[in-house]
N, C-alpha and C positions, 0 to 999 in steps of 0.2 A: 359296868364291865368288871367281869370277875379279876381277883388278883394274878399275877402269876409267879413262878418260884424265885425267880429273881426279883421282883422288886419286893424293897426294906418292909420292914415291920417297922421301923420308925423314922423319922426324921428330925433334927433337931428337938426331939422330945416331945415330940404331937406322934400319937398310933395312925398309924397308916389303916384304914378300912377298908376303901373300896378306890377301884381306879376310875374316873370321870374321862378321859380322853387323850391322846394323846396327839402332836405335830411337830412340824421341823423344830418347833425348839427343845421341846421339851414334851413329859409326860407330865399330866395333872392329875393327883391324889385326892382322893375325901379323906380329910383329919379330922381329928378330935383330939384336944388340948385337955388338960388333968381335970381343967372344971369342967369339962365336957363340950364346950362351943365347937361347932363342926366350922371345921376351913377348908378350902380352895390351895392345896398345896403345891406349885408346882416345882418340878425337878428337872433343871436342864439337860440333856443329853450329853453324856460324858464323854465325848467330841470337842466340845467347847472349853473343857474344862482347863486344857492346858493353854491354851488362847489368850493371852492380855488382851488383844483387845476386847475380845469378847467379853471378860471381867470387867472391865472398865466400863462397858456399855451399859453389862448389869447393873453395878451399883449407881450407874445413873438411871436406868429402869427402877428400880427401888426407890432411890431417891425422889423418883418424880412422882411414884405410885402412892407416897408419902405424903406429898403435896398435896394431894387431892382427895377429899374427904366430906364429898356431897351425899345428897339423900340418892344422885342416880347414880355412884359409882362402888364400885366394893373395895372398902376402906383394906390398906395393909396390917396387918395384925404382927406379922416378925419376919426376918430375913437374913440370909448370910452368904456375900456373895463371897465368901474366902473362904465356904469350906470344899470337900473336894470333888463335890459336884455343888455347885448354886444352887440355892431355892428362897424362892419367896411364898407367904404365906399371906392369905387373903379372905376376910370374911365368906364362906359358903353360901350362896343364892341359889337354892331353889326352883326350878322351873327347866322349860326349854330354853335355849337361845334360838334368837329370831329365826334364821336360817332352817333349822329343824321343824320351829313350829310352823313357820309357812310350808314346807315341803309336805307335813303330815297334813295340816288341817285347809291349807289353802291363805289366798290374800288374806289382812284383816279386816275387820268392818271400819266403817267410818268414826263412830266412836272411841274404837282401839288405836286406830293411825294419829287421830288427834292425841289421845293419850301418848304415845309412843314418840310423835313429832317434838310433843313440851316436852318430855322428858328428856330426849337427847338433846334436847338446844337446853338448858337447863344444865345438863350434866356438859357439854362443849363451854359453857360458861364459865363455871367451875375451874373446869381444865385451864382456860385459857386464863383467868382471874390469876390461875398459880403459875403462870408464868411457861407452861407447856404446852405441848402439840402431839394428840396424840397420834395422825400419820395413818393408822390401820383404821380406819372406824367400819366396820362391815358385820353382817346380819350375826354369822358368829360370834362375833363379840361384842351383844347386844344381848342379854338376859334379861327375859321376860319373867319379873317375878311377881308375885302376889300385890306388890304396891308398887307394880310401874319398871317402865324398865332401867337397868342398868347397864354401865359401859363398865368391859372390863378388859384386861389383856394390854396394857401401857410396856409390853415386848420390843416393838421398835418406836415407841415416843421420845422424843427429845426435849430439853429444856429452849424454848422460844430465843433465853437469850445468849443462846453456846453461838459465837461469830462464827462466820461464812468459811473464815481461813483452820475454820477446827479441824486439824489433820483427819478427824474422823468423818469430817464429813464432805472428805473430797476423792472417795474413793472410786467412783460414777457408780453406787449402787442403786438399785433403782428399788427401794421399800416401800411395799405396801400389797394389795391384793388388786390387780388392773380394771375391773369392772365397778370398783367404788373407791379409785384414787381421782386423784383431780388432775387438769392438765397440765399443772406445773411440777408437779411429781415426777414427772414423765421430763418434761423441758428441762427442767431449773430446780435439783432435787435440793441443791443446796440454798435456794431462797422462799425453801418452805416455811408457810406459817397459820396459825389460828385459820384462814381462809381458807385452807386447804381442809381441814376439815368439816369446815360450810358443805363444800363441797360434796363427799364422802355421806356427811348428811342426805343433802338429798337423791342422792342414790338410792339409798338406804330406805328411806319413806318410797319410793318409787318401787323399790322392792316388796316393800310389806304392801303396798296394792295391791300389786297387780302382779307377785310372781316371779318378777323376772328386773333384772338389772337394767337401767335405763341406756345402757351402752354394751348388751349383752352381744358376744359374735361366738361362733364356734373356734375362735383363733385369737390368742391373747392380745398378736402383735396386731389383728384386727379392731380388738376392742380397743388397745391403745390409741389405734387411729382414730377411732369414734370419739373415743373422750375429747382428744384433743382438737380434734379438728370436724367433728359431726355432731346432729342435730339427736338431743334426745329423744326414746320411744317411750311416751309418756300415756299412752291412750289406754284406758283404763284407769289413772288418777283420778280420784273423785275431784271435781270443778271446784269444791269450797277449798280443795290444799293446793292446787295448781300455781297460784301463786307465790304461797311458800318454794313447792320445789324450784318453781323457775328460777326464783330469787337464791337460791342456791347453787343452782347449776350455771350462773354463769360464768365464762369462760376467763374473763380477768379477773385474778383475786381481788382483786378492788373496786370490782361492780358487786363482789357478794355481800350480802349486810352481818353483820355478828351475831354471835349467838344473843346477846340481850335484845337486840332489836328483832330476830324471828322470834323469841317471847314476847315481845309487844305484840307482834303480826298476830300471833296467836291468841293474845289475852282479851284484844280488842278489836281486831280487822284492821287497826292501821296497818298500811302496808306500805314501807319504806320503797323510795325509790330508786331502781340500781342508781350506783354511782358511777360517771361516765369512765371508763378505759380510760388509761392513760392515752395520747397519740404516740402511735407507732409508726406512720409513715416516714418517709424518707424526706432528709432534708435539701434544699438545693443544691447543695455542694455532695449528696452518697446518692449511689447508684439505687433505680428503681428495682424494688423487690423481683423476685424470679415471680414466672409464671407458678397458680396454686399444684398443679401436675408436679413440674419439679420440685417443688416443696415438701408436697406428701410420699414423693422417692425418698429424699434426704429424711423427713422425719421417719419413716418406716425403717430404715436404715442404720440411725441413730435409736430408734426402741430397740430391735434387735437387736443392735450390741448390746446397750444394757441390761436388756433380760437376759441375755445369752451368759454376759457378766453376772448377773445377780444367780442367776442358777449355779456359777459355778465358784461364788462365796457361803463362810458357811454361816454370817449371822442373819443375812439376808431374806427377807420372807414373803417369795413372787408367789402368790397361787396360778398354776397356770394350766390348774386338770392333771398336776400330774399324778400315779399311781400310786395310790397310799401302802404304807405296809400293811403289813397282818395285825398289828399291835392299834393302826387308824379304821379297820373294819365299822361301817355305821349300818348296826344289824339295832331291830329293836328289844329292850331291857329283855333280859330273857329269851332271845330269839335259839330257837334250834331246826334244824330239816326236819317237815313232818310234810305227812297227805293223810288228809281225812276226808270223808264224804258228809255230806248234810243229811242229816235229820229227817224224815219224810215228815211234813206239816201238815198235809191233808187232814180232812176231818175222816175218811172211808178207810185212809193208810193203805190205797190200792197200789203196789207195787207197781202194778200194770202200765201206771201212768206218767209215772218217771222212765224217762227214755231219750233224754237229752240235756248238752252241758249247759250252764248258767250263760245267761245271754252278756252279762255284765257286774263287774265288784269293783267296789271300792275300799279306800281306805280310810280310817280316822279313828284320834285316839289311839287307841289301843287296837280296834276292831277292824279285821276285813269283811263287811257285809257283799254278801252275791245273793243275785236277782236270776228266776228266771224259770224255763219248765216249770210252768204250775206254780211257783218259789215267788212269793212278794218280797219274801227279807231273810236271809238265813244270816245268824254271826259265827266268824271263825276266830280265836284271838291272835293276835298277828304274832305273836313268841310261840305258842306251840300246837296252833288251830284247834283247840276244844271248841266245839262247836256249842253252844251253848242258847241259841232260839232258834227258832223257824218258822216264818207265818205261813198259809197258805194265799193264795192271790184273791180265792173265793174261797170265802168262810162257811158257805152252804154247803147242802150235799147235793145240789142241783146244778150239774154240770152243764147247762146250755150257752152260755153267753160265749162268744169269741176272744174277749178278755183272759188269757191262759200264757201268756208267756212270763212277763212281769219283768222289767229292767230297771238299775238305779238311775235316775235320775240326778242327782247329786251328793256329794256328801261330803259335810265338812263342819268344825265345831263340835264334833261329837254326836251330829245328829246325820240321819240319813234318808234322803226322799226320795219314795217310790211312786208306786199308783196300785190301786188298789180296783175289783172287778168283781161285785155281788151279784150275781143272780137272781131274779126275785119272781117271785108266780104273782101273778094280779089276776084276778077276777075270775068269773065261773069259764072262762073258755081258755084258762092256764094261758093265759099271754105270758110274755119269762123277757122280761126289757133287763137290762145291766144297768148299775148305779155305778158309774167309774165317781172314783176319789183319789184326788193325792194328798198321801200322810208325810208327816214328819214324825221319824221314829228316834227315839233314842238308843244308837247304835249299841250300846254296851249292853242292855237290858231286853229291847224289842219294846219296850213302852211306846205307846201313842203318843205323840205330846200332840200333834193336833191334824185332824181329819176335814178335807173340806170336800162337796160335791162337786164333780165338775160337769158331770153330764147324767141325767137318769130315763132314759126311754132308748126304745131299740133303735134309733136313731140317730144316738149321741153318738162322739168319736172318743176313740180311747188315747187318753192323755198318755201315749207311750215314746217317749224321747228318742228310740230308735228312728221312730217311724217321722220324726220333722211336729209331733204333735203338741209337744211341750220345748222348755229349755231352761236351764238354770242361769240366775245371774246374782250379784251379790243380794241384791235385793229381797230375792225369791225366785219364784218358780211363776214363769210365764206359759201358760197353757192354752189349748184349744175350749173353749169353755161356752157351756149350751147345751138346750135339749138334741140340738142337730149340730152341736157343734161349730153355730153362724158366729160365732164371737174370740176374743181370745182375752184372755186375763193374766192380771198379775197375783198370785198368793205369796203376801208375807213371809218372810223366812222366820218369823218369830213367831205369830198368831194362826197366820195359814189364812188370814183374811183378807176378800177381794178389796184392795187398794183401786184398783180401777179395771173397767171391762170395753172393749174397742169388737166395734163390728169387724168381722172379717171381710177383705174381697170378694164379689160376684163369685158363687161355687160353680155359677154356668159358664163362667169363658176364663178360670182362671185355676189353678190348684196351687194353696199358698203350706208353706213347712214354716215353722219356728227352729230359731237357729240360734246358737250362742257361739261367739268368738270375742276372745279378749274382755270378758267381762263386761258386757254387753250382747244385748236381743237385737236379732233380725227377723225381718217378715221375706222372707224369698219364695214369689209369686211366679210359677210358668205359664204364661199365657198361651191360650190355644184357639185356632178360627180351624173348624170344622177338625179336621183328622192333625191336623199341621199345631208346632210350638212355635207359636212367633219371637217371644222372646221372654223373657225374666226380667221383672225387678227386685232391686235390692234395697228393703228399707229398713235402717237402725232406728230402733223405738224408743222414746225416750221412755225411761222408767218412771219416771212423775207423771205420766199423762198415757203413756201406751201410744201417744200419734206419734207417727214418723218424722225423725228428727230431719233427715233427708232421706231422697229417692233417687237410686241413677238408675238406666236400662242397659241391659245387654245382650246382645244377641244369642240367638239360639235357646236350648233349653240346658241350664246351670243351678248349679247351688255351691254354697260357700262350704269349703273344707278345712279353712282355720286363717289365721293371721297370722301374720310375717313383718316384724317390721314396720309397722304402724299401715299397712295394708291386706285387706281382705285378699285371700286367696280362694279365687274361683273358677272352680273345669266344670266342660261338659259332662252330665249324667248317662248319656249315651253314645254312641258309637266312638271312630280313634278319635281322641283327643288331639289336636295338633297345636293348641292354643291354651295357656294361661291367662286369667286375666286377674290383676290385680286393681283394684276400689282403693284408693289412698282414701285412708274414715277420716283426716283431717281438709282435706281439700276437695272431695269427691272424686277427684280426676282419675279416667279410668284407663290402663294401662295394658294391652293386650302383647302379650310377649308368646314368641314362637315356640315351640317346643322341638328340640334338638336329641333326640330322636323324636317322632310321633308316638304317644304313649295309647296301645290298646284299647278297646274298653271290657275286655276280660281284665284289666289291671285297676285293684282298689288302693286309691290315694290317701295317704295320712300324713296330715301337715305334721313334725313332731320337728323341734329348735328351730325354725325356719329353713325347711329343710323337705321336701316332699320326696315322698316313700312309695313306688308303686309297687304293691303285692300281686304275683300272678298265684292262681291253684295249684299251677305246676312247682312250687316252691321259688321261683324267680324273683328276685326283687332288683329294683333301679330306683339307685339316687338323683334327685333331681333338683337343681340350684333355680327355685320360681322365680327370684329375680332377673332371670337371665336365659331361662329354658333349655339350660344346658345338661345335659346326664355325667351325673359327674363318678358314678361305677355301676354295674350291673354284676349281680353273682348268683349263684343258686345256692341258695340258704337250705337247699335237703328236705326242707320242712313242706309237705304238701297243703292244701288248703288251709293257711295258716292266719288267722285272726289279722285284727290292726296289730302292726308291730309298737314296739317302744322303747327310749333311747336312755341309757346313761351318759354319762359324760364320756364314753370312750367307747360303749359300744350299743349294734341295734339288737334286739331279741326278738324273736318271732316263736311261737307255739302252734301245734296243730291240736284239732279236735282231743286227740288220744293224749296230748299232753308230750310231744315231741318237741325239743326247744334246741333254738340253732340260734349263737353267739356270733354277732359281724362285725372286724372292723369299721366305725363309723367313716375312718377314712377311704378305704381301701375297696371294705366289701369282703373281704377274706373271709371266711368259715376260719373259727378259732377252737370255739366247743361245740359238741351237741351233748342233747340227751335223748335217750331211749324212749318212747311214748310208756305208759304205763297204763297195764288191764286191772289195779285193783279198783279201778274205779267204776268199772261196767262201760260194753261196749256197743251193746244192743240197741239199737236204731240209731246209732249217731250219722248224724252226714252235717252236709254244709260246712262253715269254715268254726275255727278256733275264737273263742271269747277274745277279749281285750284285755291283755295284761298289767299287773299291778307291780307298781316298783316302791319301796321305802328304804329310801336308804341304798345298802346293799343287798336287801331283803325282796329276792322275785318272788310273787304267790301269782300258781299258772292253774286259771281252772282247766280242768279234764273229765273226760270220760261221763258217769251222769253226775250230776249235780256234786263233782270231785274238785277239789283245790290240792296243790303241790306247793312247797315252796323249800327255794334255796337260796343259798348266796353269789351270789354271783360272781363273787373273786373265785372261789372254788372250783368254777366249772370246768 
C-alpha cells in the first residue's frame, strides 16, 4: 500500500517505507532500522492516545508481546507506549496471512494444514508457557511465512494471571473476532484462559480447509449463537485432522486438551481424550433449568448487548463485516481500474472467429486466467490486466472437432486447469476424431506442467465442467474419462496421473454429471424409462477409491447446486420449482423443504454464503433462505441476462454480456450502484447470459464484450 501525505517518515527512529495495512487499532508500517532489519511497525490511531486506559492496556500488550519469543511468533524488537501516539515494533514476516492466502488461492492441502495445525499449537504453547492468553487468534493474524507460520497481533491478549476482579476487565466488553472466538468469550469474558484459544485454533484449521469458518452465519449475533450453543460445519476436513479439530472445539474449556498435548496428537497419533464437563445440572434444593428455547432468547439477548456494547468502546475489536475505511481497501499490490481484451491465440489469427465472451476466469497468485471462445487459457495480471499468454483450445489449423468453447476448470496454488481439444486427420478417408486432455498450466507463464488424455476418438466426451463432465476437488480433477466416455477418473492435482478409473452408470437408462460441492465429488445420475425421468441419485465419491461413499434417491429430475451448512442443496432442472431438497452429507437424511414463493424455471439458481439466488433474463433476482424456502427479497437489478451473481460481505453484483454491473444490498435487495455496459470490447454476435464474476478482495474483474475483462473496486462504485 502506497504512503500517504500524512503519514511519518519516521518513527522512533526506524524510516517508515511502505504501509502494510491498516484496522480499528491502528495503522501498520514497513520499517527499516539503521542496520537495515525491516519491521512490522505499528502506530495506534490517535483517538486512543489520550485514553489511560487504553495506555495501560498497551503497555501490557508490549509487555506480553515481550514474553513471547518462539520460532511461530514475531519477536518484539522496540516500543513506546508513552509517546504521543503508541507504537510497537516487531520483526517483519514476509508472506500472506492466512485469511488472504485462502481467499486468493483456496483451502490448503493436507500437507500445509498439518504444517500450519503444529505450528499454531507450538506457537499457543509458547504463549501459554509465558503466562498469557492471546484472545484474538484468527486467519489474519496468522502469517504464512517461508518456515511455517506465525502468530502475530497480541492487540487484545492479556496476562493469564491479571485476577477476575481487574477493573479492566469487568467492563462487559466482549474482545475478540465472533466466528473464531470460543463460547466462553461470549458467556464468561472475564474467566477466559489458555482454553479459549484451543478453541480459536480450531476454527482456524477448519478454516484453512475448507474456506469457510466452522460457525460461519451471515449475522454475527448468529454465529455467536452457533459457537455457543451449535454444532460445528466441518465437512470438508480431511479425516486424518478431524480429531484434532474436534478436540478443539469442544464446548467446555475443560474438555479441550493444551496446546502440548495437540502436539503429541500430532507428532504421534495419540489422541487425548476429552476431559469430562464439569456437572452443571441443578442440585435438589435449585430450580430446574428453563426450557433450551428460553435460553437461546436470553443468550441472544445477552450477545447483543455486548456486541452492541463492544461496538461502541473504542479499545474493543468485534469484527462484525463492518465497512472499512478508504485507508482498509484490500485491492491487490499494485491494483488500478483497467479493461483489456485478450490476445487472439489462434494459429490462422482469424478474427472472424472470435464472437463471444469468456465462458469462465479465475483467480490465483497474481493472475486472472479466462477460458473460453475458442480461448483454452488467456492471463490478465490482476493489478493492471496486461495480458500476457494465450493458448488456443485447438492447436491445429483443422477446425472440425466440437471441442471450441474451452472453460476453467479450477484454479488455485498458482496453477490452473483447463481441457484442452486437438483435431486430428487419421487415415486415407480424413476421418478428424478429437484428443480431449486436461492440462495443468502454470498461471503466471502459460507453461504445461502436465497434460493427460482423457478421451481420443469421435466418441469420446469433452471433459468440460460446465457441462457436469468433470469437477475439481482438492485432490485433482475428477473427469469423464474414455474412448466413449464409459468411465470416469481421478487426475492428480500434481502429476495429472490416473489415481483410479470407475465405470460409469448404464448410458442406456441413465445420464449421470460430475459435480463438486464443499470439496468433495459427486456422481448425480437422472434416471429415465422410456420418454419419462424417474428419478436422480446422489452419490459422494470417495477420492481414494472413486466408489460411492453413499447413495440416497430423490425424486423427479435434480442436480446439486452447492452446500449449505453441512447440506447439499438440491432443485429441480426443469420446470417451477416448488421444492428444495437438502442431503444432510453427514447423516444422508433427506430433507424436502417447500419453497415460499414457487421459483420459475426461467430462474438460474446459485448457492453463494448459504444463501440461494434466483436470476431471471429480465434482470430480476430473488433471495431465497434453503433452509426454510422462504424469499427473503426480490428486486430488479436493471442488469438483463446477467451471468451467476456473487456476494461480498455486504453486497450481491450481477454483470451482463456487454459488461453492465448492478450493486445489491445483500440484505435488502436495494440497487445501490450500477454501471454502464461497455462497447470497447466488441459487441458482434454476443447473446446468451453474462460470464461468472471474479472477486479479490475489493478488486471485481467482470468479463465482457469478446474475449474483454473490466475491473473495478467495488467500494467506488
Amino acid at each position: 500500500m502506497a504512503l500517504r501525505e500524512t503519514d511519518p517518515a519516521e518513527v522512533g527512529g526506524y524510516h517508515i517505507e511502505d504501509r502494510l495495512g491498516s484496522g480499528g487499532m491502528g495503522v501498520v508500517y514497513l520499517a527499516r532500522s539503521a542496520s537495515g532489519r525491516r519491521l512490522a511497525l505499528k502506530v495506534v490511531h490517535a483517538q486512543y492516545a489520550d485514553d489511560d486506559e487504553f495506555r495501560i492496556r498497551f503497555r501490557r500488550e508490549v509487555a506480553a508481546a515481550r514474553q513471547v519469543s518462539g520460532a511461530f511468533t514475531a519477536p518484539v524488537v522496540d516500543a513506546d507506549a508513552d509517546a504521543a501516539r503508541p507504537w510497537m515494533a516487531t520483526l517483519y514476516i514476509p508472506g500472506e496471512d492466512l485469511g488472504t492466502h485462502v481467499r486468493r488461492h483456496g483451502p490448503l492441502p493436507l500437507p500445509k494444514l498439518r504444517e500450519l495445525a503444529a505450528g499454531l499449537a507450538e506457537a499457543l504453547r509458547d504463549i501459554h508457557r509465558a503466562g498469557m492468553v492471546h484472545r484474538d487468534l484468527k486467519p489474519a493474524n496468522v502469517m504464512l511465512a517461508e518456515d511455517g507460520p506465525r502468530v502475530i497481533d497480541f492487540g487484545i491478549s492479556r496476562a493469564a494471571e491479571f485476577a477476575a476482579q481487574d477493573v479492566l476487565t469487568q467492563t462487559g466488553r466482549v474482545m475478540g473476532t465472533p466466528p473464531f472466538m470460543s463460547p466462553e468469550q461470549f458467556s464468561s469474558p472475564q474467566d477466559v484462559g489458555p482454553a479459549a484459544d484451543i478453541f480459536s485454533l480450531g476454527s482456524v484449521v477448519a478454516y484453512a480447509a475448507t474456506g469457510r469458518g466452522p460457525f460461519d452465519s451471515p449475522s454475527p449475533y448468529e454465529t455467536a449463537i452457533r459457537v455457543v450453543d451449535g454444532d460445528p460445519e466441518l465437512d470438508g476436513v480431511p479425516d486424518e485432522l478431524l480429531p484434532f479439530v474436534h478436540l478443539c472445539l469442544e464446548k467446555h474449556p475443560k474438555s479441550r486438551p493444551s496446546a502440548g498435548e495437540l502436539l503429541d496428537l500430532l507428532r504421534d497419533g495419540r489422541l487425548p481424550e476429552p476431559r469430562p464437563a464439569p456437572e452443571t445440572g441443578p442440585t435438589p434444593d435449585e430450580p430446574a433449568a428453563p426450557r433450551r428455547r428460553g435460553r437461546r432468547r436470553l443468550l441472544l439477548a445477552s450477545l447483543v448487548s455486548a456486541l452492541l456494547l463492544a461496538a461502541a468502546t473504542a479499545l474493543t475489536v468485534v469484527a462484525v463485516n463492518a465497512e472499512p475505511t478508504p485507508a482498509e481497501r484490500d485491492l491487490p499490490t499494485g491494483w488500478q481500474a483497467w479493461h483489456k481484451k485478450s490476445k487472439d491465440p489462434s494459429v490462422d489469427k482469424d478474427p472472424i472467429g472470435a464472437d463471444a465472451p469468456f465462458s469462465r476466469c479465475a483467480a490465483t497468485g497474481s493472475s486472472l486466467v479466462c477460458a473460453g471462445d475458442d480461448v483454452m487459457a488467456t492471463r490478465f495480471a490482476l493489478a493492471d490486466g496486461r495480458n500476457t499468454w494465450a493458448r488456443p483450445i485447438d492447436e491445429t489449423t483443422d477446425d472440425l472437432g466440437s471441442g471450441d468453447l474451452g472453460t476453467i476448470i479450477a484454479a488455485r496454488s498458482g496453477r490452473v486447469y483447463v481441457y484442452g481439444a486437438d483435431d486430428r486427420t487419421v487415415g486415407e478417408n480424413e476421418f478428424n476424431p478429437t484428443r480431449y486432455t486436461i492440462q495443468a498450466l502454470d498461471a503466471e507463464t502459460g507453461k504445461v506442467i502436465w497434460k493427460t488424455v482423457t478421451g481420443d476418438s469421435d466418441e469420446a466426451t469433452e471433459p468440460n465442467s460446465d457441462h457436469g463432465a468433470s469437477a475439481a476437488v482438492p485432490e485433482g480433477i475428477v473427469t469423464v474419462y474414455g474412448a466413449k466416455g464409459q468411465q470416469y477418473a481421478l487426475l492428480d492435482a500434481v502429476d495429472g496421473k490416473v489415481r483410479w478409473k470407475r465405470p460409469m452408470p448404464d448410458p442406456d437408462t441413465q445420464m449421470c454429471l460430475l459435480r463438486s460441492a464443499a470439496r468433495h465429488a459427486y456422481l448425480v445420475c437422472q434416471k429415465w424409462s422410456e420418454e419419462d425421468i424417474t428419478g436422480t441419485s446422489v452419490a459422494q465419491l470417495d477420492p481414494a477409491t472413486g466408489r460411492p461413499r453413499w447413495t440416497v434417491q430423490v425424486t423427479g429430475e435434480q442436480d446439486i447446486v452447492g452446500a449449505a451448512a453441512g447440506r447439499l442443496v438440491v432443485l429441480d432442472t426443469t420446470g417451477t420449482r416448488r421444492e428444495v431438497t437438502l442431503i444432510n452429507t453427514a447423516s444422508h437424511v433427506v430433507t424436502n423443504v417447500r419453497l415460499s414463493p414457487a421459483q420459475p424455471e426461467a430462474a438460474t439458481p446459485t448457492l453463494l454464503n448459504d444463501r440461494l439466488y434466483f436470476t431471471f433474463p429480465s434482470g430480476s433476482v430473488r433471495a431465497v433462505a434453503p433452509d426454510t424456502g422462504r424469499q427473503i427479497w426480490e428486486s430488479n437489478s436493471t442488469v438483463e441476462s446477467s451471468g451467476p451473481p456473487i456476494v461480498s460481505g455486504s453486497h450481491l453484483y450481477l454483470a451482463s454480456p456487454s459488461g453492465r454491473l448492478a450493486a445489491l444490498d445483500l440484505r435488502t435487495g436495494a440497487v445501490e450502484a450500477t454501471l454502464q455496459g461497455r462497447d470497447d470490447g466488441g459487441t458482434a454476435g454476443i447473446s446468451g447470459v453474462g460470464a461468472p464474476l471474479v472477486l479479490v478482495g475489493d478488486a471485481l474483474y467482470v468479463p465482457y464484450g469478446i474475449r474483454s475483462v473490466y475491473s473495478v473496486d467495488v467500494r467506488n462504485l
